[in-house]
Backbone and ligand atoms as CSV (ligand in chain L), in Angstrom:
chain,resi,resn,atom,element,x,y,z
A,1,UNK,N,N,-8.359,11.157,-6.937
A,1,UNK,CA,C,-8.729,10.455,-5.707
A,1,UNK,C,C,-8.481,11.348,-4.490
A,2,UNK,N,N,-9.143,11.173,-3.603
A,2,UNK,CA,C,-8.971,12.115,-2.421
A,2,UNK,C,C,-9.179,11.744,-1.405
A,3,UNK,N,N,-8.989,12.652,-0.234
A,3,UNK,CA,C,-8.759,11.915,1.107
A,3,UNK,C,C,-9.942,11.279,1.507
A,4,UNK,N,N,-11.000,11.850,1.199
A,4,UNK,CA,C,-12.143,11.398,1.540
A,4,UNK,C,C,-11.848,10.164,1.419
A,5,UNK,N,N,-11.969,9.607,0.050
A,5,UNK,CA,C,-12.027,8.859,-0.745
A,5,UNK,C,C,-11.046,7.271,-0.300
A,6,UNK,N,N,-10.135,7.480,0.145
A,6,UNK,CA,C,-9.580,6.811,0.891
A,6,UNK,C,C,-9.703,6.365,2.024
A,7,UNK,N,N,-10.331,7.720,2.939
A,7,UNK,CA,C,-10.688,6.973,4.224
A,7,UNK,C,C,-12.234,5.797,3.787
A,8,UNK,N,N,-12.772,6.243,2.885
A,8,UNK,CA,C,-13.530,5.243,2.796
A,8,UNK,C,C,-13.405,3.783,2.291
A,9,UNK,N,N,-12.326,3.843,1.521
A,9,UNK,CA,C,-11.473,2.867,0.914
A,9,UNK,C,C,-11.018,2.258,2.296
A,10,UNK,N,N,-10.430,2.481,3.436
A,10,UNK,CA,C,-9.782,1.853,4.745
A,10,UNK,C,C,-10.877,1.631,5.720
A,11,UNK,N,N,-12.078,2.360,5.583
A,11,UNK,CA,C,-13.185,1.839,6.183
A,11,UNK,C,C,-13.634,0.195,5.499
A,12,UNK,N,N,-13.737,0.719,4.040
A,12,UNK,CA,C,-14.313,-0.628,2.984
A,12,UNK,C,C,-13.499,-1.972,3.552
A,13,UNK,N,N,-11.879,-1.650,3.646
A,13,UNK,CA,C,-10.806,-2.790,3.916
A,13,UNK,C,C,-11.294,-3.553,5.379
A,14,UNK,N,N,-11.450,-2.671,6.292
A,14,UNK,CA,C,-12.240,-3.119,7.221
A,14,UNK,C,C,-13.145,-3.527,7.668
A,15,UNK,N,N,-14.301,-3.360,7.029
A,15,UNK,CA,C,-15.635,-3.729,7.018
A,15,UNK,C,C,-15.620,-5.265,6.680
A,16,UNK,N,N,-14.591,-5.471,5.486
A,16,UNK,CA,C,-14.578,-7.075,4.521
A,16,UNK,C,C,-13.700,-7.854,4.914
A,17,UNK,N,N,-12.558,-7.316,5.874
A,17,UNK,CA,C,-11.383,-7.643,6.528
A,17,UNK,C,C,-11.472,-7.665,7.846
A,18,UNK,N,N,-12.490,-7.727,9.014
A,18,UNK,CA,C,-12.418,-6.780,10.130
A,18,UNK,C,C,-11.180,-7.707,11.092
A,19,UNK,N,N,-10.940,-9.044,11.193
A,19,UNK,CA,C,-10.138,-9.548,12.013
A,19,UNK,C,C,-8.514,-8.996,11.431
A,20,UNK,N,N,-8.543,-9.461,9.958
A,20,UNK,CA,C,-7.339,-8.664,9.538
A,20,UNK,C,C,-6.750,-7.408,9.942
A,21,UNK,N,N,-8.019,-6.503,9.920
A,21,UNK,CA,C,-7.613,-5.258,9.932
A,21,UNK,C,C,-7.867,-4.484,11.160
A,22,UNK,N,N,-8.067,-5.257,12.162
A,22,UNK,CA,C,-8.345,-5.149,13.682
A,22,UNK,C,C,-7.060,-4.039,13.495
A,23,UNK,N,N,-7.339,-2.595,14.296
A,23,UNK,CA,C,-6.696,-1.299,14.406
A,23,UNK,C,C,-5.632,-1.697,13.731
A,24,UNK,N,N,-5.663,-1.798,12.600
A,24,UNK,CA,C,-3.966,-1.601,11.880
A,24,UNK,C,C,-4.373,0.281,10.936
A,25,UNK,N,N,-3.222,1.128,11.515
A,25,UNK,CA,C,-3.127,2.347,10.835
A,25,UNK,C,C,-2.575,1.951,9.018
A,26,UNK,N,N,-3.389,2.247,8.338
A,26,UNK,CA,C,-2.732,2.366,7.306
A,26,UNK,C,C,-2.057,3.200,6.582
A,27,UNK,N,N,-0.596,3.288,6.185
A,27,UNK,CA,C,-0.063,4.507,5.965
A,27,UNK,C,C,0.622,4.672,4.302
A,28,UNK,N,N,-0.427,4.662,3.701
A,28,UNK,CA,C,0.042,4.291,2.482
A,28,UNK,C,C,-0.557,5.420,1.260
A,29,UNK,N,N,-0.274,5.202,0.469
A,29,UNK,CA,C,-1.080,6.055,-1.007
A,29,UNK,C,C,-2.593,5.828,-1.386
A,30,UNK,N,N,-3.196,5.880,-1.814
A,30,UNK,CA,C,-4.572,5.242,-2.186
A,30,UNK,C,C,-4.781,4.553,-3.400
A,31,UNK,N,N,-3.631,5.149,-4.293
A,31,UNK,CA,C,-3.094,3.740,-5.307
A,31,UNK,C,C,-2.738,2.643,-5.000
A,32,UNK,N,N,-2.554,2.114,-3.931
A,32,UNK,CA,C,-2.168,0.945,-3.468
A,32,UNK,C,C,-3.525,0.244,-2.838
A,33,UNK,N,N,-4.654,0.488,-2.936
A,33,UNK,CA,C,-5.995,0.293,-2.437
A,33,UNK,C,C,-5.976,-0.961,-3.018
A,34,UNK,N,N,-6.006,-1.179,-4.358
A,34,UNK,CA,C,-5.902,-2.717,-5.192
A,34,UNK,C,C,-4.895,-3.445,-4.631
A,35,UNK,N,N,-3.990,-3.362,-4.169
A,35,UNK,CA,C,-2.759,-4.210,-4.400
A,35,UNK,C,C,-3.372,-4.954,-2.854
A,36,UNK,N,N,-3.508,-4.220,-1.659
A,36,UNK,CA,C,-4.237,-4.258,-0.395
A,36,UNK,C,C,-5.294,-5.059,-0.344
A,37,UNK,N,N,-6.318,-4.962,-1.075
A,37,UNK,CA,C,-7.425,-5.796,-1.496
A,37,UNK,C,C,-7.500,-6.863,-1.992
A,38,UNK,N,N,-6.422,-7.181,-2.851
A,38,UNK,CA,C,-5.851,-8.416,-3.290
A,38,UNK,C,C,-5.087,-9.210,-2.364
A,39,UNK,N,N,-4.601,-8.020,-1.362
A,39,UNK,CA,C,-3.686,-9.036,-0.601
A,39,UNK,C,C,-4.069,-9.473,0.831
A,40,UNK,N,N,-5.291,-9.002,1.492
A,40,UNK,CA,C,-6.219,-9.063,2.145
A,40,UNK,C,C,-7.376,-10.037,1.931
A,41,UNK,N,N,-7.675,-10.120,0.711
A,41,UNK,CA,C,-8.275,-10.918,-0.073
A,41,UNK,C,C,-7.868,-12.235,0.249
A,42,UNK,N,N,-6.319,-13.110,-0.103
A,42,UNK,CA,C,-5.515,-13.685,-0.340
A,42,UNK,C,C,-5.469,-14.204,1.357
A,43,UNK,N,N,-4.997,-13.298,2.142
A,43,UNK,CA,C,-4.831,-13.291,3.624
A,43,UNK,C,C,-5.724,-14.331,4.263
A,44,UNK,N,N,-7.208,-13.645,4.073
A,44,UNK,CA,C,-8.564,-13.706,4.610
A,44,UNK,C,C,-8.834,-15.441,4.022
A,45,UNK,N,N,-8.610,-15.581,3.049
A,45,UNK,CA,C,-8.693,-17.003,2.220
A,45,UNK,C,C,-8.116,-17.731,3.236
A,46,UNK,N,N,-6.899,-17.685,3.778
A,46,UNK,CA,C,-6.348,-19.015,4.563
A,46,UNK,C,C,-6.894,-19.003,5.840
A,47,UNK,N,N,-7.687,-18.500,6.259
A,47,UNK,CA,C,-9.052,-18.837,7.367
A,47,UNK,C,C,-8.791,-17.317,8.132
A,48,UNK,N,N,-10.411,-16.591,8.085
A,48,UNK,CA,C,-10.092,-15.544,9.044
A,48,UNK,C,C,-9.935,-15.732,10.393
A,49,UNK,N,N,-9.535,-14.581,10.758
A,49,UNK,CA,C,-9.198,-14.328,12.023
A,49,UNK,C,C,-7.802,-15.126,12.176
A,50,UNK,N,N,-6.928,-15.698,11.156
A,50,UNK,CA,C,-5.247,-16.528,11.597
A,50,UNK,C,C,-4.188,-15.924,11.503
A,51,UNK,N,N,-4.696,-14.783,10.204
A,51,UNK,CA,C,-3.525,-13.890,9.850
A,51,UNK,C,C,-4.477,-12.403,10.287
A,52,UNK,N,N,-2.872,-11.716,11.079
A,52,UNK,CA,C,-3.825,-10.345,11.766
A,52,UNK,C,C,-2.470,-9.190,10.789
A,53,UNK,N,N,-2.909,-8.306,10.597
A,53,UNK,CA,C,-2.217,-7.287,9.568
A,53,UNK,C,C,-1.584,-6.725,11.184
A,54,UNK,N,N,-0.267,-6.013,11.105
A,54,UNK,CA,C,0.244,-5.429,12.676
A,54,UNK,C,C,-0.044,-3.934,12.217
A,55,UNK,N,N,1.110,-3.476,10.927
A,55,UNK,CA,C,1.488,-2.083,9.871
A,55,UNK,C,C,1.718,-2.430,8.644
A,56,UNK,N,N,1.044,-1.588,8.274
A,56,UNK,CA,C,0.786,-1.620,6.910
A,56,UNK,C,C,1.377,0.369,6.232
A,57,UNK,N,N,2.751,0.409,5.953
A,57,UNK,CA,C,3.306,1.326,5.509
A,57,UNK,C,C,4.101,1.760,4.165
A,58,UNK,N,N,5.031,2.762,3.922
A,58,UNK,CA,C,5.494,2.303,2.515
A,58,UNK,C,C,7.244,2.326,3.489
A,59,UNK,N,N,7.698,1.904,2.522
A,59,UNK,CA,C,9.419,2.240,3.644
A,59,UNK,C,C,10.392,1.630,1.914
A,60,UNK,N,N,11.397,2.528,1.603
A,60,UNK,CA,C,12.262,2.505,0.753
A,60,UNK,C,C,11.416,2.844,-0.667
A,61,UNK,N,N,10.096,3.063,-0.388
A,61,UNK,CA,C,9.986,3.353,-1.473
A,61,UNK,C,C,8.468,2.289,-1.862
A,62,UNK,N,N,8.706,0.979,-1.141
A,62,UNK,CA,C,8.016,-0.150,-1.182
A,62,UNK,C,C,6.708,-0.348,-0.062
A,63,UNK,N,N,5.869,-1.004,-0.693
A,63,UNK,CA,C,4.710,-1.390,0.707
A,63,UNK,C,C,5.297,-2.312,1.769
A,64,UNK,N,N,5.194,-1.537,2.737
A,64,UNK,CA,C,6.393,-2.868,3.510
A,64,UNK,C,C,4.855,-3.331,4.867
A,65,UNK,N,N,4.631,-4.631,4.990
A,65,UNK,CA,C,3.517,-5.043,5.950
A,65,UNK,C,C,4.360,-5.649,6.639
A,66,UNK,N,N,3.439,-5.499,7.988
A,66,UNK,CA,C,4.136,-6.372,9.022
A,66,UNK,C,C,2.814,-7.357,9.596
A,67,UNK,N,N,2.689,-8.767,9.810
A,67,UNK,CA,C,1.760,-9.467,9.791
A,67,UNK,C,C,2.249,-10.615,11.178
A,68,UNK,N,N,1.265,-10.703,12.078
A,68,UNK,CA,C,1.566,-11.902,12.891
A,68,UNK,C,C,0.051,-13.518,11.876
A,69,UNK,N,N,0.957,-14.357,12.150
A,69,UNK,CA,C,0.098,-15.460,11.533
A,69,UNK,C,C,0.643,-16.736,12.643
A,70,UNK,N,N,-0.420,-17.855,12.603
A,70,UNK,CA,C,0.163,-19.134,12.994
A,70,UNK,C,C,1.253,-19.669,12.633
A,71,UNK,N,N,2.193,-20.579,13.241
A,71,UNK,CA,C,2.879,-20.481,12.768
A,71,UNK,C,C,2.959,-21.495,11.171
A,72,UNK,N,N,2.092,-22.658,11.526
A,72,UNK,CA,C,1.589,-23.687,10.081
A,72,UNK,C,C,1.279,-22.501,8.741
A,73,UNK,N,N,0.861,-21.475,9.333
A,73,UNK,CA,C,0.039,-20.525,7.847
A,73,UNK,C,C,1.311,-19.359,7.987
A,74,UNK,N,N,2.324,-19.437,8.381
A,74,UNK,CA,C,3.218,-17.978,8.365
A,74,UNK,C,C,3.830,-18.105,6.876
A,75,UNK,N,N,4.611,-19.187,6.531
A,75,UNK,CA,C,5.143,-19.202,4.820
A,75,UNK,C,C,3.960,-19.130,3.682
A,76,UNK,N,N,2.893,-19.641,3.959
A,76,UNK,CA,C,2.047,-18.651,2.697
A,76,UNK,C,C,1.826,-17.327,2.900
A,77,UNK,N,N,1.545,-17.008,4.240
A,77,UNK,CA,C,0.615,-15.431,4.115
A,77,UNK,C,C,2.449,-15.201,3.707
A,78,UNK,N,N,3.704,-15.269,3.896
A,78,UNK,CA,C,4.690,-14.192,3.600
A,78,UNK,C,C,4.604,-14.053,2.237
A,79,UNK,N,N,4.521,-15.602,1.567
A,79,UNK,CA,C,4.458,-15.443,0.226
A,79,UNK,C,C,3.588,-14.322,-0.375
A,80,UNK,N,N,2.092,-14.262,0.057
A,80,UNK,CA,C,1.276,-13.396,-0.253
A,80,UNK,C,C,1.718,-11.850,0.000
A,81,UNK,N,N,2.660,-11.535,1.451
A,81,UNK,CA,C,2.598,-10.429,1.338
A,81,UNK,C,C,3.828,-10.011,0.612
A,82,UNK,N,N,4.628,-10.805,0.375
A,82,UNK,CA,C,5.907,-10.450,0.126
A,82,UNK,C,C,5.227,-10.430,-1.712
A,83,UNK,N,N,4.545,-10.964,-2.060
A,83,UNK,CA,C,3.700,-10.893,-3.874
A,83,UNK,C,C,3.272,-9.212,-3.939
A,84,UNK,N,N,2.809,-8.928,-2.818
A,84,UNK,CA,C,2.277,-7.551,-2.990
A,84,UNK,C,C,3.337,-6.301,-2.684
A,85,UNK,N,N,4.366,-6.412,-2.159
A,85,UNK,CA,C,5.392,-5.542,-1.511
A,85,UNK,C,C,6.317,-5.985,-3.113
A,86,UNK,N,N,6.036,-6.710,-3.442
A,86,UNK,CA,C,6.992,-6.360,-4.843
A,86,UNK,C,C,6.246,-5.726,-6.147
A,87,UNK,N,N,4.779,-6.059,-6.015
A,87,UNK,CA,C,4.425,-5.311,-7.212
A,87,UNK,C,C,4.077,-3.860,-6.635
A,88,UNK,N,N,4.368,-3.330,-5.525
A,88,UNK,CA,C,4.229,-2.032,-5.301
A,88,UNK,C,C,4.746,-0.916,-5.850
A,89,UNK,N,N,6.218,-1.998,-6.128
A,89,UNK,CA,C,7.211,-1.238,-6.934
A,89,UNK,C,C,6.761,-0.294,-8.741
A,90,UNK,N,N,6.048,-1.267,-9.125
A,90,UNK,CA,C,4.789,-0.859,-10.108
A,90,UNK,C,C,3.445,-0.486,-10.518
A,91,UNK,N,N,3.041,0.041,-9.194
A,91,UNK,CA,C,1.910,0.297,-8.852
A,91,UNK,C,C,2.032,1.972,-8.595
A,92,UNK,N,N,1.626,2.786,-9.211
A,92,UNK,CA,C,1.508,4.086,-8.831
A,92,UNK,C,C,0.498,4.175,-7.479
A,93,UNK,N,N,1.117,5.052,-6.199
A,93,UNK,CA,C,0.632,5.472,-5.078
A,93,UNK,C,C,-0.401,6.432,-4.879
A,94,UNK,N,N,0.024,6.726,-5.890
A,94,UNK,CA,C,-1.284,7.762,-6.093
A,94,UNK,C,C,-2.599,7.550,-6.807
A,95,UNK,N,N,-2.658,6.753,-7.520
A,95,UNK,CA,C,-3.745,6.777,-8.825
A,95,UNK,C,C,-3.987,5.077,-9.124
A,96,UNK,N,N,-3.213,3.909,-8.642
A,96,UNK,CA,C,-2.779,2.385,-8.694
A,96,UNK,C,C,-2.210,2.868,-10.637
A,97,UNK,N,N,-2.372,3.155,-11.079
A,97,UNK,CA,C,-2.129,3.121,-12.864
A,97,UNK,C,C,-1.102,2.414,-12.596
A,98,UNK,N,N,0.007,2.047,-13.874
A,98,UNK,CA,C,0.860,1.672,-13.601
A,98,UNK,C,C,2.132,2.496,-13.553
A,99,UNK,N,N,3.109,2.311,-12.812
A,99,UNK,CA,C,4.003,3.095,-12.524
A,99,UNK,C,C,5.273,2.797,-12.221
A,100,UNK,N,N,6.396,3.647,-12.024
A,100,UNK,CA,C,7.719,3.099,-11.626
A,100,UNK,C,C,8.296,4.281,-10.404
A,101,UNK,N,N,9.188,3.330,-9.842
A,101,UNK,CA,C,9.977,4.659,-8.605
A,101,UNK,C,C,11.485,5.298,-9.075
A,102,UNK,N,N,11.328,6.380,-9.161
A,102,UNK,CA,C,11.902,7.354,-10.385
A,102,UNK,C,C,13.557,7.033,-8.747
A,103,UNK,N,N,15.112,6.631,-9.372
A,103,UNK,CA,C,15.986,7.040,-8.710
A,103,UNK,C,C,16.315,5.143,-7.839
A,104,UNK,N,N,17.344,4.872,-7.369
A,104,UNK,CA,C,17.459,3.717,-7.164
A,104,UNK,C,C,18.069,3.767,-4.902
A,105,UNK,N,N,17.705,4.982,-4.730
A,105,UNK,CA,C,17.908,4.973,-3.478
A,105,UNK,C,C,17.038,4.648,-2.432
A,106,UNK,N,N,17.536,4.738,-1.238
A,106,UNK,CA,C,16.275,3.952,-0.372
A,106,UNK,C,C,15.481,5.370,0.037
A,107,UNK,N,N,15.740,6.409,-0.093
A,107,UNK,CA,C,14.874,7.556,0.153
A,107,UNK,C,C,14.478,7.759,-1.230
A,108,UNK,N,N,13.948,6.976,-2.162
A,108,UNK,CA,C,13.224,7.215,-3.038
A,108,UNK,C,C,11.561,7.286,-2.908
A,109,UNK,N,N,10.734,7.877,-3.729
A,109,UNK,CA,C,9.702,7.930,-3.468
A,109,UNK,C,C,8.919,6.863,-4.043
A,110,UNK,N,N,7.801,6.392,-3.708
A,110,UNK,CA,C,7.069,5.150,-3.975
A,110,UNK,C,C,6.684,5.022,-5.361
A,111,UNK,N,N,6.424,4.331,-6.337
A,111,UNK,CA,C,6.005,4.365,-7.612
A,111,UNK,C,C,5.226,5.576,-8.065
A,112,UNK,N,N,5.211,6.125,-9.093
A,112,UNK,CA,C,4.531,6.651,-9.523
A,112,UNK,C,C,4.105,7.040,-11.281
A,113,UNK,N,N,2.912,7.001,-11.701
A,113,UNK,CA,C,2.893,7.091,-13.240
A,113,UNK,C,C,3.224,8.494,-13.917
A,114,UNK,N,N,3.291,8.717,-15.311
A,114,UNK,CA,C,3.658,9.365,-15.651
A,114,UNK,C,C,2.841,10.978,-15.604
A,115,UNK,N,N,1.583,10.265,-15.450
A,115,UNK,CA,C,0.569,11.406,-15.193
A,115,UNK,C,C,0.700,12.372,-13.702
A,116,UNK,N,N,0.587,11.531,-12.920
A,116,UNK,CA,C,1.097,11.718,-11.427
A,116,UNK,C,C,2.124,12.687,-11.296
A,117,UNK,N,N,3.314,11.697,-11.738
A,117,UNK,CA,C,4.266,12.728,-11.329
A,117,UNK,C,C,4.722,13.694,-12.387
A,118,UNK,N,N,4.008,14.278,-13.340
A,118,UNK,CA,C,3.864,15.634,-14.024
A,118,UNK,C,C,2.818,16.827,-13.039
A,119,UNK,N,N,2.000,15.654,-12.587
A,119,UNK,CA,C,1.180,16.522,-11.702
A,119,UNK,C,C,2.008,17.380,-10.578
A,120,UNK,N,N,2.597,16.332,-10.155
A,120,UNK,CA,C,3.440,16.590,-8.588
A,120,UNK,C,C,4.734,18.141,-8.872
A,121,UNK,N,N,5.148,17.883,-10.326
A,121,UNK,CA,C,6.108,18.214,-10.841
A,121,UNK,C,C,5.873,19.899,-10.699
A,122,UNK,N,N,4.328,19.962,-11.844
A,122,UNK,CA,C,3.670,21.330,-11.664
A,122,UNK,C,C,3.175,22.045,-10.092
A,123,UNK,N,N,3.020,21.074,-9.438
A,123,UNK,CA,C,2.699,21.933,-8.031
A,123,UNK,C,C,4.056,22.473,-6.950
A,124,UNK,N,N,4.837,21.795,-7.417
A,124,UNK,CA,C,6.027,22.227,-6.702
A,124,UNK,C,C,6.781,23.039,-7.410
A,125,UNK,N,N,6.354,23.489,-8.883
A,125,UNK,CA,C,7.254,24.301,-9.549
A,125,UNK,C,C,5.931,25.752,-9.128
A,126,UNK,N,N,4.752,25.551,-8.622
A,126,UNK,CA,C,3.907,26.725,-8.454
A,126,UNK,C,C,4.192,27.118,-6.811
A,127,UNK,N,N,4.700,27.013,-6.257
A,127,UNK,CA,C,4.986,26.693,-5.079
A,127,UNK,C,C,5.753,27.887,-4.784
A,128,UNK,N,N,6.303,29.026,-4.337
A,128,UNK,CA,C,7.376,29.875,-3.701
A,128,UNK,C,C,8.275,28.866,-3.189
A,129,UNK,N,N,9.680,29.774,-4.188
A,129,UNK,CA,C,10.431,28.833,-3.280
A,129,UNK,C,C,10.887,29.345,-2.058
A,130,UNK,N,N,11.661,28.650,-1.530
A,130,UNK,CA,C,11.898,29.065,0.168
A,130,UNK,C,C,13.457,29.528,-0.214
A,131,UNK,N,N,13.504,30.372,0.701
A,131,UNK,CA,C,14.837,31.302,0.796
A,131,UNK,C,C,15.287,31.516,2.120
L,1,ZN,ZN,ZN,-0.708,7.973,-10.930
């Protein structure tokens, strides 16, 4: 997957989302494109234009959103987003496959599958190291 590929993916989110996704930067993996779509999806269902996305980032490791809603519709959309900020945890960031976040600290890195992070593994072992 590639950058391209993503910005078109955050164009797509917008195009089908546009009140949702009124200028929200998205700062995330492009494995997380599904989890987003589902949860945008979900959002958009309890009437557009009620729930507005603020940031949409990863933080500890996790998709962490920040969302203004009415206040009658604020305990479902949390439910919804708080459904997706936990399966992030199993969602590879890179690729959506499925995945886990390798280490139990809050500077851990976001999920990732096994393919992924062999990938990641080999480019930083091709890398010069710094001295
Ligand atoms: Zn992956």
């Amino acid at each position: 997957m590639t950058t391209t590929n993503w910005e078109q993916m955050v164009r797509d989110l917008e195009f089908r989302y546009p009140e949702l996704m009124n200028n929200v930067f998205l700062e995330v993996g492009p494995g997380w494109y599904y989890l987003l779509d589902n949860m945008c999806a979900k959002l958009y269902a309890l009437g557009p234009g009620e729930v507005k996305l603020v940031q949409v980032k990863e933080k500890f490791a996790l998709l962490c959103v920040h969302f203004e809603a009415p206040e009658e519709l604020y305990n479902r959309a949390s439910d919804i987003v708080h459904a997706a900020e936990i399966a992030s945890a199993n969602v590879c960031y890179r690729c959506s496959k499925s995945g886990h976040i390798m280490g139990a600290h809050l500077w851990s890195e976001p999920a990732l599958c096994n393919i992924c992070r062999d990938k990641k593994k080999e480019k930083k072992n091709a890398s010069p190291e710094e001295k």
